[in-house]
Every structure is written in structure tokens, then in C-alpha cells.
N, C-alpha and C positions, 0 to 999 in steps of 0.2 A: 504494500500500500504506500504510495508517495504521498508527502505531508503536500500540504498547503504552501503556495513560493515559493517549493525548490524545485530541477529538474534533475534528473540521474544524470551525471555523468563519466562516464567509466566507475560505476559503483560508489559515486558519491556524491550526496547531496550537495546542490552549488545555487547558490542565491540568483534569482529570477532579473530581469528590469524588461522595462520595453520602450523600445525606439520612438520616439518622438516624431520619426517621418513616417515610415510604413507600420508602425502598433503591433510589430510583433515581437511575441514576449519570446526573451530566449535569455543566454549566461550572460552574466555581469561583466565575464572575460572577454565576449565577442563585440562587446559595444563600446564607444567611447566617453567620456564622462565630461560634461558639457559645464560651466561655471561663469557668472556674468561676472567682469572687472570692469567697473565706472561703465557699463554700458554697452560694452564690448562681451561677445560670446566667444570663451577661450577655452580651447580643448585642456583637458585636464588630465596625464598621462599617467602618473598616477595616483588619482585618485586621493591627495591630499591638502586642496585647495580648498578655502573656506566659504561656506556660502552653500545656497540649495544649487542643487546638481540634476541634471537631466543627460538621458542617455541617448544615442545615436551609434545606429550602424557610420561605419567608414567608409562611405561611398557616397557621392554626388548624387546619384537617385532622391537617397534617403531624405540629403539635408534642402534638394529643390523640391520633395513633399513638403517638409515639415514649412518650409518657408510659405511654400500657395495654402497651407491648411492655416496660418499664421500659428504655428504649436507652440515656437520657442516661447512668444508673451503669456503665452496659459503656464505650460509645462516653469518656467521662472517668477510666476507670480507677479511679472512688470507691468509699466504701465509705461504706452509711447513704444518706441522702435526700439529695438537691440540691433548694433552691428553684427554683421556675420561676416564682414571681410577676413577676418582673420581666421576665421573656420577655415572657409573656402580655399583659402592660401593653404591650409595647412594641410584639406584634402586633396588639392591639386597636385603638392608637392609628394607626395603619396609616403608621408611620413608615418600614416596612420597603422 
């Protein structure tokens, strides 16, 4: 029986999130960890940045959904625009 939030894998429970562009839920490992600084939306590599955090797959698809569904201002709780230049820059650059 699998709990609640986690999924298997390789025989071990692993904490859930879901992508902010396309909504689907998968590991915390496969997504990238998204954090607003003064207004600016900046990838957060590991995962030790302060402030609420939202998740994103690594791919341009994802973050040209979450952009036309406008997810980033829900998913961070803002109000007015967040920059994504520096997303974009950094999924171009395919550092992800």
C-alpha cells in the first residue's frame, strides 16, 4: 500500500511536487525548484534559498505553459508581474 505524497522509487518512498507548467505530479529530484528574489524568478539548484518555492520541469514547454496559464503569480503568492528572464536564460543555457 503506498502512503499518501510519496511515489516508489526503486523501493523507496520519495516526496511528490508538481510542475507548475504541465500539473504533473512526479519526484522532487526530477523538477527544478523555482524562488522569487526582488521580483525576479530564480532557479534554485539546491534547494536552499529562502522564501516559498514552486516546482518546474527543465524544459521550455513547461515554463511557456506555466507562463500563458499565468501559474508563476498563483503558484508564489505575488501580486503584478515576476520576471522570468533569468529562468529562460538558464533553461536555454541547458544548465538544468
Amino acid at each position: 500500500m503506498r502512503r499518501q505524497g510519496k511515489l516508489e522509487y526503486g523501493g523507496q518512498a520519495v516526496p511528490l511536487r508538481t510542475c507548475v507548467g504541465c500539473r504533473v505530479r512526479t519526484a522532487k529530484s526530477e523538477l527544478l525548484r523555482l524562488v522569487v528574489v526582488e521580483g525576479v524568478i530564480t532557479p534554485d539548484q539546491q534547494g536552499r534559498l529562502p522564501g516559498r518555492g514552486a516546482s518546474l520541469h527543465p524544459a521550455m514547454s513547461c515554463l511557456e505553459l506555466a507562463e500563458r496559464r499565468r501559474a508563476f503569480t498563483r503558484a508564489f503568492r505575488a501580486e503584478g508581474t515576476l520576471d522570468v528572464t533569468c529562468l529562460r536564460a538558464y533553461l536555454l543555457d541547458g544548465r538544468a
